[in-house]
SEPATI-398691 format. One line per 8 residues: number of its first residue (from 1); for each residue x, y, z of N, C-alpha, C. Coordinates in pm, 1 decimal. Atoms other than C-alpha are relative to their C-alpha. Layout:
BEGIN
NUM> X:Y:Z:X:Y:Z:X:Y:Z ~ ... .
***
This chain:
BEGIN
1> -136.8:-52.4:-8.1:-1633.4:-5506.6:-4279.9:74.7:-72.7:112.3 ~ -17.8:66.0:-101.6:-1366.0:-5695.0:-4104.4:53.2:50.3:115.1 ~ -37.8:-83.0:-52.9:-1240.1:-5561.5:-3791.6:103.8:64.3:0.1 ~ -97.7:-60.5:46.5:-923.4:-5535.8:-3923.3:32.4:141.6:-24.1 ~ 54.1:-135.4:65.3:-1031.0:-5303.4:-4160.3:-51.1:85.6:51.6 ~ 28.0:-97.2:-68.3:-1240.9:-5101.9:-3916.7:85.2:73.7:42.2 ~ -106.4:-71.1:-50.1:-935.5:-5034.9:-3740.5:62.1:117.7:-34.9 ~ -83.6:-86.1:91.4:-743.2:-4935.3:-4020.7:-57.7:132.6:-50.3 .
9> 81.6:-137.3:31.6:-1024.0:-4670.9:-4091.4:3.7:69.3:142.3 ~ -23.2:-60.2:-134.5:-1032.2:-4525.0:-3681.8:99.9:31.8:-13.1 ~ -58.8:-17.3:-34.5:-728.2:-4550.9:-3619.9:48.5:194.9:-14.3 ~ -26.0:-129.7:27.5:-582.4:-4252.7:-3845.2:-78.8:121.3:79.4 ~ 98.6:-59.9:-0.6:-854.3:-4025.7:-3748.2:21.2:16.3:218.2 ~ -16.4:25.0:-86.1:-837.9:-4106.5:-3375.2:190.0:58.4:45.9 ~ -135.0:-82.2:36.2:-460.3:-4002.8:-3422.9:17.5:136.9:-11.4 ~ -8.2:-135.6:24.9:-482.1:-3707.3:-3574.5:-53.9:104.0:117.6 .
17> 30.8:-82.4:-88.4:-728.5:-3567.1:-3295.8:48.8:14.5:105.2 ~ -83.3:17.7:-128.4:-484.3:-3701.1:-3020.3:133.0:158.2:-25.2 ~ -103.9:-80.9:85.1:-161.0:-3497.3:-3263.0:-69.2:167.0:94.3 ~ 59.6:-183.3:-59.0:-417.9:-3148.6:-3221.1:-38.7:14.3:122.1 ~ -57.2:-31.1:-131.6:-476.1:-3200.2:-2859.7:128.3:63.1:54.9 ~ -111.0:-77.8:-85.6:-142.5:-3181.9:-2747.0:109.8:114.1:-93.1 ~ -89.4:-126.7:43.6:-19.6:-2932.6:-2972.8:-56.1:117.5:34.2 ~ 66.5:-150.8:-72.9:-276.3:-2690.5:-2838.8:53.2:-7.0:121.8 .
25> -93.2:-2.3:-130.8:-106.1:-2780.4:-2495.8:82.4:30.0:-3.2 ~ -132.7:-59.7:21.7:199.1:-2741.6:-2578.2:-11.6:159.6:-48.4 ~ -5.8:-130.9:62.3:92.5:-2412.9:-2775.2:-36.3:97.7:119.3 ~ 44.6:-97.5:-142.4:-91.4:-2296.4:-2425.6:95.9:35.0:131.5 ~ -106.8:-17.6:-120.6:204.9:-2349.5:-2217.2:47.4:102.8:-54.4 ~ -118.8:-90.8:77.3:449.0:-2184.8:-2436.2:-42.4:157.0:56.6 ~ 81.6:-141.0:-50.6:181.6:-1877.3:-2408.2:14.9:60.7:144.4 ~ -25.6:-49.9:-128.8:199.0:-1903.9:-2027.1:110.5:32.7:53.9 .
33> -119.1:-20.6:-39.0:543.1:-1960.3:-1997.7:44.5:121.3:-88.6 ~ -11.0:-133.9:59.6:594.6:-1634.7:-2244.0:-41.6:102.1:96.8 ~ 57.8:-103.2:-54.7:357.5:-1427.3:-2041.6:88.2:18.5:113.6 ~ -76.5:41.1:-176.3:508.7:-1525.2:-1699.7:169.4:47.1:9.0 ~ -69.6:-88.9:-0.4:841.6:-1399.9:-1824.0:6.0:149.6:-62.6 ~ 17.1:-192.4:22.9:720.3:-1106.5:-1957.2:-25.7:41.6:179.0 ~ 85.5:-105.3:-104.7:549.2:-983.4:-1591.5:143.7:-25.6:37.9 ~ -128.5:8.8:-96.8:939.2:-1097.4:-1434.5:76.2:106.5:-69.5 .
41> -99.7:-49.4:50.5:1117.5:-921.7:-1665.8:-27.8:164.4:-11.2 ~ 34.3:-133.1:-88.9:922.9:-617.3:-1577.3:13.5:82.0:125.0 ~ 7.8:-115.2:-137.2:989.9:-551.7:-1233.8:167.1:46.8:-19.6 ~ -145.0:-83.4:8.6:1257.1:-290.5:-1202.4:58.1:-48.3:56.9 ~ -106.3:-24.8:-116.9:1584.1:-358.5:-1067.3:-0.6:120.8:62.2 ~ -3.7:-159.5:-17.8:1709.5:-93.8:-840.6:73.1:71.8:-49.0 ~ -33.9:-97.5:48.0:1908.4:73.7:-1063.1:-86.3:48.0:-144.3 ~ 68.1:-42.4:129.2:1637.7:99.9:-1336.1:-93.1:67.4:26.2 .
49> 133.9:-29.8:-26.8:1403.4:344.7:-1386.7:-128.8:-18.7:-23.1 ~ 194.6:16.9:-0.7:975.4:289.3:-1381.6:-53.9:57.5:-97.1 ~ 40.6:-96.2:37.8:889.1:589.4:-1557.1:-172.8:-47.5:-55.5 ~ 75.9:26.9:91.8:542.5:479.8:-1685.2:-35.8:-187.3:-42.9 ~ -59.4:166.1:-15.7:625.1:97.2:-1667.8:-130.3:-67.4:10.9 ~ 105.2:100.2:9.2:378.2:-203.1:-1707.5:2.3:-68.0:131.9 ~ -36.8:119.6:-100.8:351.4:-361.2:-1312.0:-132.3:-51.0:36.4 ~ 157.9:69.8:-72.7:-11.2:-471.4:-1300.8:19.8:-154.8:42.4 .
57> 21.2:186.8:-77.7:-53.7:-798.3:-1045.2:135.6:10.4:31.6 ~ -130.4:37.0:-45.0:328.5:-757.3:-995.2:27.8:-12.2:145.8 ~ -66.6:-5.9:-177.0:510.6:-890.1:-650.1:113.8:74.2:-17.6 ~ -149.1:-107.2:-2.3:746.2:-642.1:-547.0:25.7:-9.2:177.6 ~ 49.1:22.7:-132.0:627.6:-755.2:-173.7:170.8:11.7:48.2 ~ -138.6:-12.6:-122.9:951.5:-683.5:87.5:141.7:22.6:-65.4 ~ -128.9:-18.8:130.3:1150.8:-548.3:-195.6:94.4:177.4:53.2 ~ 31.5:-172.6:-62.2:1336.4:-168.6:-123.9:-2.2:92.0:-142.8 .
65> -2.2:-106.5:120.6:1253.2:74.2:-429.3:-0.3:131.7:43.2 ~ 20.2:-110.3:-76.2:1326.0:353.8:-220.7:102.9:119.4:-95.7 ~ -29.0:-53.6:122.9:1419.8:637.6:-413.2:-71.7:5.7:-164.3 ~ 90.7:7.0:114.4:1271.1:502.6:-734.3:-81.8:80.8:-46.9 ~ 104.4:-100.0:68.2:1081.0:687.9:-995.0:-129.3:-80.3:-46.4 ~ 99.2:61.4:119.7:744.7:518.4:-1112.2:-95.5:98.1:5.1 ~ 97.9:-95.4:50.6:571.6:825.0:-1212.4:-85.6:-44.7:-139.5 ~ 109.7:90.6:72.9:302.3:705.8:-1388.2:-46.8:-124.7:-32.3 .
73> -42.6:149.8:-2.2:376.4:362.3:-1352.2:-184.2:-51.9:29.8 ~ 105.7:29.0:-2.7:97.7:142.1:-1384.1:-35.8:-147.2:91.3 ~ -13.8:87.3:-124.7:71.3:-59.0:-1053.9:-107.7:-73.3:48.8 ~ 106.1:4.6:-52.0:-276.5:-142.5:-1005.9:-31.7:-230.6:1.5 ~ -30.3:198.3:-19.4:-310.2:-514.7:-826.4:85.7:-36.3:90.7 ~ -112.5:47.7:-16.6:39.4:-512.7:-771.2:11.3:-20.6:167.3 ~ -54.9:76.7:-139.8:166.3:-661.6:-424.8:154.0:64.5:67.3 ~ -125.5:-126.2:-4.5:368.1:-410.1:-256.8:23.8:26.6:155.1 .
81> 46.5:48.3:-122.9:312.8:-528.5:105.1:153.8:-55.5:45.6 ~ -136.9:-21.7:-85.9:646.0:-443.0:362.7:76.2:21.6:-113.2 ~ -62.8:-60.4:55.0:781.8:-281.2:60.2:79.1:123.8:-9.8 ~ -19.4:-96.3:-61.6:1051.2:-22.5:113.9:12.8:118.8:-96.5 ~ 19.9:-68.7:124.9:936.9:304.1:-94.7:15.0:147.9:92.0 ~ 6.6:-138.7:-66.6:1076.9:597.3:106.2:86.9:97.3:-109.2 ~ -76.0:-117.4:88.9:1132.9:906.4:-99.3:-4.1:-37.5:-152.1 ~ -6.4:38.0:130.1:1025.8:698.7:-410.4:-169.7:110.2:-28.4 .
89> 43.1:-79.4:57.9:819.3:910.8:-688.6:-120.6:-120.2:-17.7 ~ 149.1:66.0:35.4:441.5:776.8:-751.4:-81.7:99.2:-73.5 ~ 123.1:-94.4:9.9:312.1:1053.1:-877.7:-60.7:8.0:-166.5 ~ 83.8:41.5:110.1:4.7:995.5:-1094.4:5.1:-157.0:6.3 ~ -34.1:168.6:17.7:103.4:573.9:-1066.6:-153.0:-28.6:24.8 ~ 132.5:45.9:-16.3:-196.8:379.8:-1071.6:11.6:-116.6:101.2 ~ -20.9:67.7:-97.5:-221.6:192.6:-767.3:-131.9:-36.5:56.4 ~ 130.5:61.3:-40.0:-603.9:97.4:-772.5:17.1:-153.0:21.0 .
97> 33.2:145.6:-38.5:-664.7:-223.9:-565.9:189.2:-71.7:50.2 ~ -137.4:59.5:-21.1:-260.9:-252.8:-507.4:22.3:-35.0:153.8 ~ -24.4:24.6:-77.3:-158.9:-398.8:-193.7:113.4:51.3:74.1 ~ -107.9:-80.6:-108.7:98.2:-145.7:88.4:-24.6:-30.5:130.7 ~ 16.8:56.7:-124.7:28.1:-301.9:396.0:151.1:-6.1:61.7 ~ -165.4:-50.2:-38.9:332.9:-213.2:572.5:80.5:70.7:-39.8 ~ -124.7:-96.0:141.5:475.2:-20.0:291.4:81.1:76.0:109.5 ~ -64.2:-109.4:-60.1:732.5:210.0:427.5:2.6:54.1:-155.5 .
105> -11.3:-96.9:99.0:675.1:518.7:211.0:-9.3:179.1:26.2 ~ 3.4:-134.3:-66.5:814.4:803.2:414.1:67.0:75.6:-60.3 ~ -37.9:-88.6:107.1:877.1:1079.2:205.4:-82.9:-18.0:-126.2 ~ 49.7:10.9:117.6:680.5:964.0:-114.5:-63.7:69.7:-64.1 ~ 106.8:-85.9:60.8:536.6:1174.1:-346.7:-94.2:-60.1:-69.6 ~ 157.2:93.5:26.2:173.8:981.6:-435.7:-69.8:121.7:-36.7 ~ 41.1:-80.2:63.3:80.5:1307.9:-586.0:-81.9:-67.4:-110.1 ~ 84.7:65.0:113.6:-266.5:1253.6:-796.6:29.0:-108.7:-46.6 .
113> -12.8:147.1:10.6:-188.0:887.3:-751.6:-122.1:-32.3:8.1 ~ 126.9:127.7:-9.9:-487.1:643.4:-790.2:-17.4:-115.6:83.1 ~ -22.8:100.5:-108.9:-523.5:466.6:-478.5:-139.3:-69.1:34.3 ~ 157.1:64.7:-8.3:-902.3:328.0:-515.2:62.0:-124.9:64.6 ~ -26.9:152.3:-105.9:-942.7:29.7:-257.2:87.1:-48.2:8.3 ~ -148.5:87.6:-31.1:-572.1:-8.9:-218.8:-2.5:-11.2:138.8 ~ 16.9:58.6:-154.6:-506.4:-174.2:145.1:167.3:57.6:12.5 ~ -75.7:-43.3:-50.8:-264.4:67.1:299.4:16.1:-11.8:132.2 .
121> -8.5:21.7:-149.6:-322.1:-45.5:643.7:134.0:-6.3:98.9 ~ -112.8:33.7:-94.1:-35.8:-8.8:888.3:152.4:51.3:-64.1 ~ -126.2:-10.7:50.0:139.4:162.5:643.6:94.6:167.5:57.6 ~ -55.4:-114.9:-52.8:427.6:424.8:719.0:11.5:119.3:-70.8 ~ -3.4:-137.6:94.3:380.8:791.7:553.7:-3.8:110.2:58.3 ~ -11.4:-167.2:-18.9:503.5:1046.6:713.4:98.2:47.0:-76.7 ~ -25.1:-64.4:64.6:541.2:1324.0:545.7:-8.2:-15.4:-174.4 ~ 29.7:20.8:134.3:389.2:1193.2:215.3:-69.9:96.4:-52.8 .
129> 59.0:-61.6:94.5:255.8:1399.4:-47.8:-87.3:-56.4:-59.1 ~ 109.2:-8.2:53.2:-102.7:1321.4:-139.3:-113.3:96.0:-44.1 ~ 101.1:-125.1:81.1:-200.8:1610.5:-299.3:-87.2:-63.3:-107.4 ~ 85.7:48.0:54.5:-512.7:1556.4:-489.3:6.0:-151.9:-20.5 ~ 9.3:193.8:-22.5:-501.2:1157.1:-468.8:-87.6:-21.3:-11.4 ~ 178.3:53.4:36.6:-791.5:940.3:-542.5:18.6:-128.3:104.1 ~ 19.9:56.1:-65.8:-800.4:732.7:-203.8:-160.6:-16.9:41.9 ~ 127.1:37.2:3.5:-1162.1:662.1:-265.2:-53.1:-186.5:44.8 .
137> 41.7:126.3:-90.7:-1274.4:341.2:-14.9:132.1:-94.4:13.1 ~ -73.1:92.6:-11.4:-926.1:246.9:13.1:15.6:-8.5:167.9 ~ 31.5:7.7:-100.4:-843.6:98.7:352.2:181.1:59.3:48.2 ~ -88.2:-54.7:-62.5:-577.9:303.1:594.1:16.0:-34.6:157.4 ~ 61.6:-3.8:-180.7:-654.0:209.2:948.0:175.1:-54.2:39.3 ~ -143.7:-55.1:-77.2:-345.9:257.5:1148.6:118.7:16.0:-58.0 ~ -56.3:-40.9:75.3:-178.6:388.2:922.4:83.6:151.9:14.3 ~ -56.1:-105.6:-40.0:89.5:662.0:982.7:38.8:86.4:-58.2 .
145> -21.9:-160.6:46.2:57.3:1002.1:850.0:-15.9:128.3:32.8 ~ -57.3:-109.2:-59.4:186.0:1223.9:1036.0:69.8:109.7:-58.9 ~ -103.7:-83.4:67.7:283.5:1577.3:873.8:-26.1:-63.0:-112.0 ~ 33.6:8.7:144.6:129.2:1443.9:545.4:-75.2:54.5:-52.0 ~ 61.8:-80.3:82.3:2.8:1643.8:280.0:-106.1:-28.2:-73.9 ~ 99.3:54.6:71.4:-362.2:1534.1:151.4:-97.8:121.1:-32.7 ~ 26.9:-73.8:43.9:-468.6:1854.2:24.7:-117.9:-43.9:-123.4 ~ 128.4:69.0:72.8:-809.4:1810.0:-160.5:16.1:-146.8:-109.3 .
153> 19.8:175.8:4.9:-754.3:1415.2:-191.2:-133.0:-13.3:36.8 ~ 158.2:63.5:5.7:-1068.2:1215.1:-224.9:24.9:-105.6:53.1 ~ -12.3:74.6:-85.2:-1112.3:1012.7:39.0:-103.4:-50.1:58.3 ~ 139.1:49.6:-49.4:-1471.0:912.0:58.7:-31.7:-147.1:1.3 ~ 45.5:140.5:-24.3:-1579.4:597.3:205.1:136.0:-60.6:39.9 ~ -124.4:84.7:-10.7:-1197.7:505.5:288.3:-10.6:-28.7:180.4 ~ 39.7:52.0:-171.7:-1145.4:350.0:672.6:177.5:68.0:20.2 ~ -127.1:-51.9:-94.3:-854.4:576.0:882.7:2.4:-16.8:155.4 .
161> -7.3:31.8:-151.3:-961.5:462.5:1200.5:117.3:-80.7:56.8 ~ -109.2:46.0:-43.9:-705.4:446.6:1420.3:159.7:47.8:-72.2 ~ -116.8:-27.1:38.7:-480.0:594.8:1209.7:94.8:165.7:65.5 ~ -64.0:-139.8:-22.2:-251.1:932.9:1268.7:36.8:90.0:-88.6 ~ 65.9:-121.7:136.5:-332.6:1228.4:1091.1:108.8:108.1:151.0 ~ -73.3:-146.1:-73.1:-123.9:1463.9:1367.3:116.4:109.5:-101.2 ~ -73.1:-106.8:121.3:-34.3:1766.1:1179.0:-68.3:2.2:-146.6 ~ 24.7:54.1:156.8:-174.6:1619.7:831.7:-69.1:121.0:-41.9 .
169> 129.7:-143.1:84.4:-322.7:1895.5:608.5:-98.0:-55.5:-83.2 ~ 106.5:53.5:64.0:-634.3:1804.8:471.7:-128.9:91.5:-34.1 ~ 80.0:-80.5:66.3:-786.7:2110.4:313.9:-34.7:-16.6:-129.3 ~ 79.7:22.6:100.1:-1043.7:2096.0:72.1:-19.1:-206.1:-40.5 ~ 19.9:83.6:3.5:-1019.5:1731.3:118.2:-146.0:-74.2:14.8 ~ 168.8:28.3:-37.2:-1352.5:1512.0:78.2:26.6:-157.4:92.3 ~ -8.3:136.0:-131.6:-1371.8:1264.3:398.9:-159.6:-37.9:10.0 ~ 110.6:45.7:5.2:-1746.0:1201.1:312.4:9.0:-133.8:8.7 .
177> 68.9:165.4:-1.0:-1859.9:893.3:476.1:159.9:-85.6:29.1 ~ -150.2:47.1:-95.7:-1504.6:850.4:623.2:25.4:-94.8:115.1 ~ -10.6:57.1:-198.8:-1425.5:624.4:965.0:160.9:41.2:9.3 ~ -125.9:-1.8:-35.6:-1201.0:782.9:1114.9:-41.4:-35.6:168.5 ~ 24.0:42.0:-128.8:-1307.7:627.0:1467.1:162.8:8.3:82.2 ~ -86.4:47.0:-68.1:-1021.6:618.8:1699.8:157.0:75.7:-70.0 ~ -139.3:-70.8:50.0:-777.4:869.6:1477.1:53.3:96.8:73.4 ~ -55.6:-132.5:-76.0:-523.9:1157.0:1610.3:-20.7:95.5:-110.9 .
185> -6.3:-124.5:64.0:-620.4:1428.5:1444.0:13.8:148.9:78.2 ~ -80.1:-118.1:-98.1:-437.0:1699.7:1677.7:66.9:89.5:-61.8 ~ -37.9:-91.8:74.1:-341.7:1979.0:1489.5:-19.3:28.0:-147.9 ~ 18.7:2.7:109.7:-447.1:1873.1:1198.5:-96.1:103.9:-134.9 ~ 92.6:-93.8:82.4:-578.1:2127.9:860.4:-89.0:-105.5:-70.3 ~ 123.5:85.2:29.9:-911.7:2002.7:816.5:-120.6:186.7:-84.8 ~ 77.7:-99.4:71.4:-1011.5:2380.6:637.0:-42.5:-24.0:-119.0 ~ 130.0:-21.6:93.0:-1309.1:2387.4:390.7:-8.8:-202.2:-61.5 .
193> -1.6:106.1:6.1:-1249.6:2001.4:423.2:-180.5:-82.0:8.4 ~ 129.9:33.7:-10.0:-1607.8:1801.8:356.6:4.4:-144.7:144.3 ~ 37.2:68.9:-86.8:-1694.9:1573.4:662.0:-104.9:-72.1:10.4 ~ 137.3:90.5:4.3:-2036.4:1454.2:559.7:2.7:-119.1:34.6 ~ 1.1:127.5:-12.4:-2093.3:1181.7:731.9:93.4:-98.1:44.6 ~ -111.9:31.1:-84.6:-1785.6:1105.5:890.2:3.8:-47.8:116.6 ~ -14.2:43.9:-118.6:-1755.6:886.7:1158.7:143.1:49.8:81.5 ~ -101.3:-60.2:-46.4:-1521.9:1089.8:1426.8:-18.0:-81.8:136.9 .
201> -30.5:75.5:-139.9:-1615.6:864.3:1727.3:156.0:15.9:48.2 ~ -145.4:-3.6:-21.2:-1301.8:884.1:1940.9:117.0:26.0:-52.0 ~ -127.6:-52.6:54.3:-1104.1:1063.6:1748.7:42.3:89.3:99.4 ~ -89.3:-61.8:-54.1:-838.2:1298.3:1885.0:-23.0:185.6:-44.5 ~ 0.8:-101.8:79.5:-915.1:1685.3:1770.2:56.7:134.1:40.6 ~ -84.4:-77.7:-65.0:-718.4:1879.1:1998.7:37.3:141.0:-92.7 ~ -19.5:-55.1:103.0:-630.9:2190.3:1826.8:41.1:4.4:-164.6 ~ 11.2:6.1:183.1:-712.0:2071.6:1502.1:-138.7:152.0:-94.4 .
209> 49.8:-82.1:100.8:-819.3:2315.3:1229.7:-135.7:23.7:-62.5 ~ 128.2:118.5:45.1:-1205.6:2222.9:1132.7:-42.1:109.3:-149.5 ~ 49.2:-34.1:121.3:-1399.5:2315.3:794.2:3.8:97.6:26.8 ~ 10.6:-105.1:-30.5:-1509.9:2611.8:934.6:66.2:162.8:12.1 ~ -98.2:-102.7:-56.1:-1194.1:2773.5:988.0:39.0:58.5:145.0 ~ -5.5:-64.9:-72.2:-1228.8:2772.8:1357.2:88.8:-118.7:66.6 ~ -111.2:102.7:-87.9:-995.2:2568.5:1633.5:-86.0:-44.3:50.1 ~ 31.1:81.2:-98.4:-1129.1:2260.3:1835.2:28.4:82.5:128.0 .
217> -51.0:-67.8:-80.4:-923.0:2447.2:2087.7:-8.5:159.2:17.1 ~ 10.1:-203.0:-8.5:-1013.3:2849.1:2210.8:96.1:30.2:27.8 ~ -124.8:-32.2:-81.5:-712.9:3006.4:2200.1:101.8:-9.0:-114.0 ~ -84.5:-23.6:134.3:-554.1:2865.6:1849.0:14.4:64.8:-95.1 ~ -4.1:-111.7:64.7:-421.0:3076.8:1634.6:5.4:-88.4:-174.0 ~ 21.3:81.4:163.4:-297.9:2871.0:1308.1:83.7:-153.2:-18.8 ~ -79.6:138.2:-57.6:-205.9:2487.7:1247.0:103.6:31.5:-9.1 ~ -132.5:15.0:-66.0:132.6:2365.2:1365.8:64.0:-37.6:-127.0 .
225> -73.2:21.4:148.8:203.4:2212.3:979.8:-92.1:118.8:-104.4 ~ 80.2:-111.9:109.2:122.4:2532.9:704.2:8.5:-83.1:-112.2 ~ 86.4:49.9:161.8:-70.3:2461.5:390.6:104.8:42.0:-106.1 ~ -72.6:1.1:91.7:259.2:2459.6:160.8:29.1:-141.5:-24.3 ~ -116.0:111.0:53.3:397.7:2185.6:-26.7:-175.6:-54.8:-79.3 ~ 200.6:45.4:64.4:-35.7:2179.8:-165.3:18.7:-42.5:-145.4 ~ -36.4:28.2:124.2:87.8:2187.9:-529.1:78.2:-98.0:-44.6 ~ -86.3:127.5:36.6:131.3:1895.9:-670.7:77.3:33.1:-151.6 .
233> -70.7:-16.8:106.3:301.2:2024.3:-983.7:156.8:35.4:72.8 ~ -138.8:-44.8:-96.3:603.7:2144.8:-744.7:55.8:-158.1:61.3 ~ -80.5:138.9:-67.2:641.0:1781.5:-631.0:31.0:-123.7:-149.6 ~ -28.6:93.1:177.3:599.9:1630.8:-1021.3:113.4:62.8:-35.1 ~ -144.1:-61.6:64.7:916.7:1865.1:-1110.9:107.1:-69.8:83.1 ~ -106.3:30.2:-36.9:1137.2:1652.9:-896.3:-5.9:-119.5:-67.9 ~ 0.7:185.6:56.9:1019.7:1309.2:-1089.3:146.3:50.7:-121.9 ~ -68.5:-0.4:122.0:1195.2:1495.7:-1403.4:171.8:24.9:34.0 .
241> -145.5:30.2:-26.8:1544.0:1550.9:-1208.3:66.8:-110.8:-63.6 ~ -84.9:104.4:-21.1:1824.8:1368.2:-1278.6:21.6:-88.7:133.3 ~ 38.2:100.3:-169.2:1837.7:1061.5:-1035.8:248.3:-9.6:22.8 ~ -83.6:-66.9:-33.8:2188.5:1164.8:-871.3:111.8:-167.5:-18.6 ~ -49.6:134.5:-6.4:2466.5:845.5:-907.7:25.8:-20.3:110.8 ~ -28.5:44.0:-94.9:2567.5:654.0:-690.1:167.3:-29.4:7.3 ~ -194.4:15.3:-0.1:2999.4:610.9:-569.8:-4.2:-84.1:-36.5 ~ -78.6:75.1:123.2:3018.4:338.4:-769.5:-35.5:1.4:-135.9 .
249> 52.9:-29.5:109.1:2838.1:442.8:-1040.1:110.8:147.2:-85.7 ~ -80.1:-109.3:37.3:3078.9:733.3:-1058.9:112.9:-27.6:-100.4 ~ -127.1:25.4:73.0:3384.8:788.1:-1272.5:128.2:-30.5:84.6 .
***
C-alpha cells in the first residue's frame, strides 16, 4: 500500500476522534459554565426572600442579610464569614460545615438550625436563639453569646473556650465532652444541663446556675436571664410574618 493511500485511510479516522474530543470539551464547559450561573443566581439579593432556598458552597462572605428570612434554607458549606445576619431568621437552615467566623448575628433566630462542625469562632450572638440547635463539634471559641438562648441544644464535642456564655440559658442542654476552658459563664442557666466530661478549666462560674439546681454562689436566688423565649415554635411564628416594607418600597 502506498503511503499515499495509507494516509488517505488514517487520516479520516484520526479526524473524527480529534471532532469528539473537543466537542466533549466544549460540552463540559457549557455544563460548568451552566452550573456556575446557577449557584450566582441563587444568592439572594436583599430584597428577596430565602425561604427554603438552594445555598450549598455559596459565598455570601462580608455580605449584610440582616433581617433576611432563610428559614429552612439550605446553607450547608456555604461561606458566611464577616457576614452581617442580625435579626435574620435561620430557623431550621442547614448550616452543617458552613463557615460564620465573624458573622454578626445579633438577634438571630438559629432555632433547630443544623450547625454540625460549622466554624463560628469569634462570632457575635448576643441574644441569639438556639433553642434546640444541633451544634454538635462545631467550633465557637470566642465567640459572643451573651443573653443567648441554647435551651436543650446539642453541643457535644463543640470547642467554647474562651467564649461568653454570661447570662446564656443552657438548660437541658448536652455540653458532653465540651471545652469550655477559659469561658464566662457568670450567671449563666446551666439547669438539668449534661456536663459529662466537660472541660471547665478556667472558666468563670460566678453565680451561675449548675445541673443540679444549686448556685456556684451561696446566697443566689434565681439566674439574672429567665428560662423564657425556650420555645422555639414562638420564634418560628415570626419567620411567617410579613417582612414590613421599606420607605421606598412604599406607596
Amino acid at each position: 500500500m502506498s503511503l499515499l493511500v495509507l494516509l488517505t485511510a488514517v487520516m479520516p479516522a484520526a479526524l473524527r476522534v480529534a471532532r469528539e474530543q473537543l466537542s466533549q470539551y466544549q460540552s463540559g464547559e457549557a455544563i460548568a459554565t451552566e452550573s456556575g450561573a446557577t449557584v450566582r443566581s441563587a444568592l439572594p439579593t436583599s430584597d428577596q426572600p430565602c425561604q427554603q432556598c438552594d445555598l450549598v458552597a455559596a459565598d455570601l462572605s462580608g455580605q449584610d442579610h440582616s433581617r433576611k428570612n432563610f428559614r429552612e434554607a439550605n446553607m450547608a458549606g456555604a461561606n458566611l464569614t464577616r457576614t452581617q445576619l442580625i435579626n435574620a431568621v435561620l430557623h431550621q437552615a442547614n448550616l452543617t460545615q458552613a463557615t460564620l467566623q465573624g458573622a454578626n448575628l445579633q438577634g438571630a433566630d438559629l432555632s433547630q438550625a443544623i450547625l454540625t462542625q460549622a466554624d463560628l469562632s469569634q462570632a457575635q450572638m448576643l441574644h441569639v436563639s438556639l433553642v434546640q440547635a444541633d451544634l454538635t463539634s462545631a467550633s465557637l471559641t470566642q465567640a459572643e453569646l451573651r443573653d443567648a438562648a441554647l435551651c436543650s441544644a446539642q453541643l457535644q464535642g463543640a470547642d467554647l473556650s474562651e467564649a461568653s456564655l454570661y447570662g446564656t440559658i443552657l438548660r437541658q442542654a448536652d455540653l458532653s465532652n465540651t471545652d469550655l476552658r477559659g469561658a464566662d459563664l457568670r450567671y449563666a442557666d446551666l439547669y438539668e444541663a449534661n456536663l459529662t466530661n466537660a472541660n471547665l478549666t478556667g472558666a468563670r462560674l460566678e453565680f451561675a446556675t449548675m445541673p443540679d439546681g444549686s448556685t456556684y454562689n451561696q446566697g443566689y436566688i434565681q439566674p439574672i436571664n429567665p428560662s423564657q423565649g425556650c420555645d422555639p415554635t414562638a420564634a418560628a411564628n415570626i419567620a411567617d410574618q410579613p417582612r414590613p416594607q421599606s420607605p421606598r418600597q412604599q406607596p
